[in-house]
C-alpha positions as CSV (number, residue, x, y, z in Angstrom):
1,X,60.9,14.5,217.5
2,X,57.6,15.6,215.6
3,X,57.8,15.9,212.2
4,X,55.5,18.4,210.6
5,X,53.4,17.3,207.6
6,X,55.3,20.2,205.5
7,X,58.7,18.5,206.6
8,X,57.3,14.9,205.4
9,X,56.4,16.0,202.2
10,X,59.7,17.7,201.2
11,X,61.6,14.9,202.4
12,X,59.7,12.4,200.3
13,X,60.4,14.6,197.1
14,X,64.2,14.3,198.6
15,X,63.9,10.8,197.9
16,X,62.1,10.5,194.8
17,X,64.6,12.8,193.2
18,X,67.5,10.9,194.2
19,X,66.4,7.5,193.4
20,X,64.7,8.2,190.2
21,X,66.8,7.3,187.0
22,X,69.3,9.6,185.0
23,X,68.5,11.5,182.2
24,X,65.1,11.4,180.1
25,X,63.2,9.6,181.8
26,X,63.6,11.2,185.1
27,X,62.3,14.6,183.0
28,X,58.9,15.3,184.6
29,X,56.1,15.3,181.4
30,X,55.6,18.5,179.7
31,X,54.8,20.3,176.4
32,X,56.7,19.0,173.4
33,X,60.0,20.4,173.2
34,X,60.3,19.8,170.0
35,X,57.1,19.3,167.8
36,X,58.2,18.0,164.5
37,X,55.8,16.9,161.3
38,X,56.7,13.7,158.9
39,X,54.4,13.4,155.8
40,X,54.4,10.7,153.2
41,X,52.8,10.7,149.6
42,X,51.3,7.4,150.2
43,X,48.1,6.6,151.6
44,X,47.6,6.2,155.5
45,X,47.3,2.4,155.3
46,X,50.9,1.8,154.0
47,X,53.0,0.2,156.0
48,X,55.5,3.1,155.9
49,X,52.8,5.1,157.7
50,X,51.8,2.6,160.4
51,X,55.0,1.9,161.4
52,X,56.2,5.6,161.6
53,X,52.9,6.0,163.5
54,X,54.6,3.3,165.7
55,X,57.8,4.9,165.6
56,X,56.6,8.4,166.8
57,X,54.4,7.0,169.3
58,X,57.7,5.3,171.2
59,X,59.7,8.5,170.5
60,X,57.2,10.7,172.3
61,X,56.9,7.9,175.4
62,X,60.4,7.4,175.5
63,X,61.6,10.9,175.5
64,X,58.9,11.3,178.2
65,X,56.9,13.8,176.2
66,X,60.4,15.8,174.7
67,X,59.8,14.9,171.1
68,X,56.2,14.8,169.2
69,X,56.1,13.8,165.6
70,X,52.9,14.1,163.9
71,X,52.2,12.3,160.8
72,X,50.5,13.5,157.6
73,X,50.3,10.9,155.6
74,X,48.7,11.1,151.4
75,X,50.0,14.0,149.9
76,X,48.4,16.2,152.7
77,X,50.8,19.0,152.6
78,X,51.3,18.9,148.6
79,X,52.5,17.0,145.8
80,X,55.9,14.9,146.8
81,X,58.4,17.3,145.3
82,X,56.6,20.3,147.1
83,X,56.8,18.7,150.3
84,X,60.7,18.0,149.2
85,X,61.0,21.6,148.9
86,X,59.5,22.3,152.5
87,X,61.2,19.5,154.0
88,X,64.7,21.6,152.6
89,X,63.4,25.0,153.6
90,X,62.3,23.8,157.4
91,X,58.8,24.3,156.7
92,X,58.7,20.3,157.0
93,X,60.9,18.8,159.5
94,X,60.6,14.9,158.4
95,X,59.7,13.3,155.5
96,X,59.0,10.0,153.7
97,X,60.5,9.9,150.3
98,X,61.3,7.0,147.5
99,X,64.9,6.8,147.0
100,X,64.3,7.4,142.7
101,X,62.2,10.6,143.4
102,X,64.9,12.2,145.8
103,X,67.3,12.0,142.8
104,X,66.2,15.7,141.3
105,X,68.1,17.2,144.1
106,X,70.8,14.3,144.8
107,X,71.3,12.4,141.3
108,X,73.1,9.3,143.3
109,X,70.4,8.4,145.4
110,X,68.8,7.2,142.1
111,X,71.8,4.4,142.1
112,X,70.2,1.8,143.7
113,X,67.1,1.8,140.8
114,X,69.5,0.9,138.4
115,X,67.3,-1.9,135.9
116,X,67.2,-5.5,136.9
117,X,70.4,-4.8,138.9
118,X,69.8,-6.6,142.8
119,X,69.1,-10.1,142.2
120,X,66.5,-10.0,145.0
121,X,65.2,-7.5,148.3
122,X,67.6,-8.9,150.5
123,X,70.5,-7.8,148.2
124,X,69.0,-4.1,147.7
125,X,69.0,-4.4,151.7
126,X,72.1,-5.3,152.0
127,X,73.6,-2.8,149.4
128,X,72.0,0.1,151.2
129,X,72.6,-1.0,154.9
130,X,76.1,-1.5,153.5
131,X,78.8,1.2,152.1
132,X,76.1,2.0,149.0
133,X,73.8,3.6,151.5
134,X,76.6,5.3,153.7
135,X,77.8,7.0,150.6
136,X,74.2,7.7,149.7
137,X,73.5,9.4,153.1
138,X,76.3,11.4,152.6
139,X,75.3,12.7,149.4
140,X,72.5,14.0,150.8
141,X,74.0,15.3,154.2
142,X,75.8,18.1,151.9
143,X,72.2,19.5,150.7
144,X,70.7,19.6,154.3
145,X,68.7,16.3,154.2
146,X,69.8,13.6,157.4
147,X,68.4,10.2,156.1
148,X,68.4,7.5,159.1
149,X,70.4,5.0,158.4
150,X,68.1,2.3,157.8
151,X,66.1,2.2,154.5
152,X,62.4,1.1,154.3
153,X,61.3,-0.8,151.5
154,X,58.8,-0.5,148.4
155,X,60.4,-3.9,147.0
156,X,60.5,-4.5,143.4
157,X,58.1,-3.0,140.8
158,X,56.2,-4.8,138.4
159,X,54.7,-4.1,134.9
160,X,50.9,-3.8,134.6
161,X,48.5,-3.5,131.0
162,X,45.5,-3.5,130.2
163,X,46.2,-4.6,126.5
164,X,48.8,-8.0,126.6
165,X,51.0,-9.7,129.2
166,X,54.9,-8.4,128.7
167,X,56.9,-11.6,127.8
168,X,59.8,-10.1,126.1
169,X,61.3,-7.4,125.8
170,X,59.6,-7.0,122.0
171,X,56.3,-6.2,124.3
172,X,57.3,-3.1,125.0
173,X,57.4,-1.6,121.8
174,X,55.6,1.0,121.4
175,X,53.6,0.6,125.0
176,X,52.6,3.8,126.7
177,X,53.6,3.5,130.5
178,X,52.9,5.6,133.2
179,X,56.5,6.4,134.6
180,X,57.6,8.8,137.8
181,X,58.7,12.1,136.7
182,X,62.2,10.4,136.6
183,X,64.9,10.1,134.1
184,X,65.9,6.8,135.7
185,X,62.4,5.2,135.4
186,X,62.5,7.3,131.2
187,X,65.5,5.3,130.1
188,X,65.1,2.3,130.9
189,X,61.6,1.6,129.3
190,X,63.3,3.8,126.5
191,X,65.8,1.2,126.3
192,X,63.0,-1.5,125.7
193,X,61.4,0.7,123.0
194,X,58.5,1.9,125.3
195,X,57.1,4.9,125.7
196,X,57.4,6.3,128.6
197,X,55.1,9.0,130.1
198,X,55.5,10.8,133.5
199,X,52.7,11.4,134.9
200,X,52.0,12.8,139.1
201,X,50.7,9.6,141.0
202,X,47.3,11.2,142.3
203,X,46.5,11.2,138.8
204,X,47.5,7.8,137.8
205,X,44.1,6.0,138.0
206,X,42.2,8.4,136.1
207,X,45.1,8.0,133.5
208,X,44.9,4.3,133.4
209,X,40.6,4.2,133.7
210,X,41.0,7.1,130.7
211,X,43.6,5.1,128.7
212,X,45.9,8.1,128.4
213,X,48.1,5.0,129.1
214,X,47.8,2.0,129.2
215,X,50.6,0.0,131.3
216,X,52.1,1.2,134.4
217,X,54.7,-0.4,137.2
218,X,54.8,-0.6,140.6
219,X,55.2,-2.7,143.7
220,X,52.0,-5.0,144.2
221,X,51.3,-3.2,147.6
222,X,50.9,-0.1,145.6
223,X,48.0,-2.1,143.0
224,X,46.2,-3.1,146.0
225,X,45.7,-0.3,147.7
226,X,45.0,2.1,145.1
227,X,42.2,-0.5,143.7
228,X,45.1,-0.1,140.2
229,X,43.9,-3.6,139.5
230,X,40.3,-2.1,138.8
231,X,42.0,-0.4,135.6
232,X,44.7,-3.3,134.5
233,X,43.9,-6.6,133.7
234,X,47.8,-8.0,133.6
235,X,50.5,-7.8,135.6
236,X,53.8,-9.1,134.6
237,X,56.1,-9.9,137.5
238,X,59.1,-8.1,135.9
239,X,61.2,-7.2,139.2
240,X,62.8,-4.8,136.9
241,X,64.0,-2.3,139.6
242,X,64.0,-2.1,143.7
243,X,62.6,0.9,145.4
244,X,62.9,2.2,148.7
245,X,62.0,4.8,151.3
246,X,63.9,7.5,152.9
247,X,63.1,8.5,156.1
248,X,64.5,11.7,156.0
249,X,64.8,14.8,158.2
250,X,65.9,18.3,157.6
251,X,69.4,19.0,158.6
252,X,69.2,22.1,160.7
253,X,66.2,21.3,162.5
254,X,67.4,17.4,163.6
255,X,71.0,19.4,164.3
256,X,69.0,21.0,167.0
257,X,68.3,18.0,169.1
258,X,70.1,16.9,172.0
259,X,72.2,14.2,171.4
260,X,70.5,12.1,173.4
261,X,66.7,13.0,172.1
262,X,68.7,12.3,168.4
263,X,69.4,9.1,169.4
264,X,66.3,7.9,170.6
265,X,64.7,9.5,167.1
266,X,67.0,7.3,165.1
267,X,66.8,4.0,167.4
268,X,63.3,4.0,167.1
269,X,62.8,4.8,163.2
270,X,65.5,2.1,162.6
271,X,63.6,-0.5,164.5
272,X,60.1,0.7,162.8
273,X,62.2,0.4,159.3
274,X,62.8,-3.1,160.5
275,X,58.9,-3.9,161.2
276,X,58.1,-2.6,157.7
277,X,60.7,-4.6,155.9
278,X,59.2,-7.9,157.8
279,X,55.9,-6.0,157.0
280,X,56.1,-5.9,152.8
281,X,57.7,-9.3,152.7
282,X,54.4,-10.9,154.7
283,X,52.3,-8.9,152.4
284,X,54.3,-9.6,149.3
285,X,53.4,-13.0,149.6
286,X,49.8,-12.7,150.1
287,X,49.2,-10.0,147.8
288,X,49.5,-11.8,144.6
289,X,46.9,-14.3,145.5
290,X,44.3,-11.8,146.9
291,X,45.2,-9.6,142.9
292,X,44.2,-12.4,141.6
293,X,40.9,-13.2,143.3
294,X,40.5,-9.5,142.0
295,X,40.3,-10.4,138.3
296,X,44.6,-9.8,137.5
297,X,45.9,-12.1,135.4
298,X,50.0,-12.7,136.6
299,X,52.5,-14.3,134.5
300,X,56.4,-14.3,134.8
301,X,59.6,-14.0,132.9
302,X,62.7,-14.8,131.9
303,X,64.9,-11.6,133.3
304,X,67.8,-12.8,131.1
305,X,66.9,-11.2,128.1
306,X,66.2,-8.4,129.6
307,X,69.1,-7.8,130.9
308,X,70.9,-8.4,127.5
309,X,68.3,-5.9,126.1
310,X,69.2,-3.1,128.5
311,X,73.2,-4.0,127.5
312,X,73.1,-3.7,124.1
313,X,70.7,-0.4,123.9
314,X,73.7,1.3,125.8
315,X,71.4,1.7,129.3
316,X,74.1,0.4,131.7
317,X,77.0,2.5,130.1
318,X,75.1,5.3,129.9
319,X,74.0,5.7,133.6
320,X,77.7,3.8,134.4
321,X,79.2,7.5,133.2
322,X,76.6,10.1,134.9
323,X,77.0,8.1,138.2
324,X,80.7,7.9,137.8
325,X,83.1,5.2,138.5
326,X,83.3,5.6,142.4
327,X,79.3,5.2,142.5
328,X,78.9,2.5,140.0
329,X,82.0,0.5,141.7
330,X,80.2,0.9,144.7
331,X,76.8,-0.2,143.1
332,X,79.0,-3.7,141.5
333,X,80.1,-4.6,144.7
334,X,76.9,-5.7,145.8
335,X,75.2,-7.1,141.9
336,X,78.4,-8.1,140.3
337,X,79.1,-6.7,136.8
338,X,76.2,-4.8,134.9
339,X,77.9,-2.8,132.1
């Protein structure tokens, strides 16, 4: 029997579509189905942002074209909290957020920046991979925000001056710090005497360089890369609180996934959160030798006084009742008794 050429053709197809694989990958490519955006307030060369470049880059291969996330990285769709806003309204569908500054619209999430409470990273990381982060999540499910359930890290922030190393807790009286518009980040260098001054990030450099203030704290990553060091001359390694990123979505629009594209969004920015965990702790170690090639001048501490400086100015009863006993039970669990 001849076969036509028409007849070939259509029985090749035949075979193709029965022997290629179930589900996604067996999707032919196409337009986005879903074209999502995930900004950040930090700049592009963060770790945060590569490894959500990463992280968006597998999502789109692996959901054979399904799911495109596009990044906008340093405050290029507004200030933090406006992009908060637009990340509740729809307007944004992802977004990168630190765990203290998502606490204006969910007070717990600013548990786990609770003073000199995690005894290192891999505590925070355990805390929040742990039932302190499930209850976290949850907190936030009930405002519209889906946080995946691993956390990236910012690590521990540290105290820069330009005037005098902090030794003790006496060397904050008085000092004018640069603080996030935060009421966690307010009392507790209140609670050392300080005084605390909230002031946006983009302007923070100017603020320092202008000596509006004159101390600030942060994670080292965060003095290298916005050249901070160029405007401080000392840096105290304090590691008075852990920070974190969210990578958060907007409820209604990640509802509208499939189950299976969901899934393959969340595998993938749980592994990425993975790489930038590995990521900070590599650069953590490096960083404070390359500051100091810079001209900043590092000394450490004794965090036991500290501590007993925070206790007896009332800091760790005070956020013990607006967190409530459930939270700060929860928070215990994983840095043993505070108040």
């Amino acid at each position: 029997m001849t076969l036509s050429r028409r007849t070939l053709l259509q029985s090749a197809a035949m075979v193709g579509a029965a022997t290629a694989a179930p589900g996604i990958l067996s999707r032919p490519a196409r337009a986005a189905d879903f074209t999502f955006k995930i900004a950040s307030d930090i700049p592009a060369s963060h770790p945060c942002n590569v490894r959500a470049q990463e992280a968006a880059d597998r999502i789109l291969k692996d959901t054979n074209g399904a799911v495109q996330i596009k990044l906008f990285p340093n405050n290029q769709l507004g200030s933090g909290p406006d992009m908060l806003n637009q990340l509740r309204s729809g307007a944004l569908e992802m977004f990168i957020y630190s765990t203290q500054l998502v606490a204006p619209l969910v007070p717990a999430t600013a548990l786990p920046g609770i003073g000199f409470a995690f005894k290192d990273t891999n505590a925070a990381l355990t805390a929040m991979d742990g039932d302190l982060g499930e209850y976290l999540r949850k907190q936030m499910e009930k405002v519209g925000l889906i946080a995946m359930p691993r956390i990236w890290t910012s690590g521990y922030r540290q105290v820069t001056t330009s005037t005098q190393p902090i030794a003790t807790p006496a060397d904050f009286g008085g000092l004018k710090i640069r603080v996030p518009a935060s009421p966690m980040w307010v009392s507790l260098f209140k609670g050392f005497g300080a005084a605390p001054t909230a002031i946006n990030f983009a302007e923070l450099y100017t603020a320092l360089q202008t000596n509006l203030v004159s101390a600030q704290e942060n994670p080292l990553v965060v003095l290298e890369t916005n050249r901070l060091y160029e405007v401080q001359k000392y840096c105290s390694l304090t590691n008075h609180m852990w920070d974190g990123y969210w990578v958060l979505a907007n409820r209604r629009v990640f509802s509208s996934l499939p189950a299976d594209l969901k899934t393959i969004v969340t595998k993938h920015f749980d592994a990425a959160a993975l790489d930038q965990r590995a990521d900070m702790e590599k650069q953590s170690a490096s960083l404070r030798e390359q500051l100091t090639g810079k001209g900043l001048i590092f000394n450490e501490i004794d965090i036991a006084p500290f501590r007993k400086k925070l206790q007896e100015a009332g800091y760790f009863n005070e956020w013990k009742e607006k967190f409530g006993v459930e939270a700060w039970a929860m928070l215990e669990k994983y840095t043993g008794p505070l108040s």
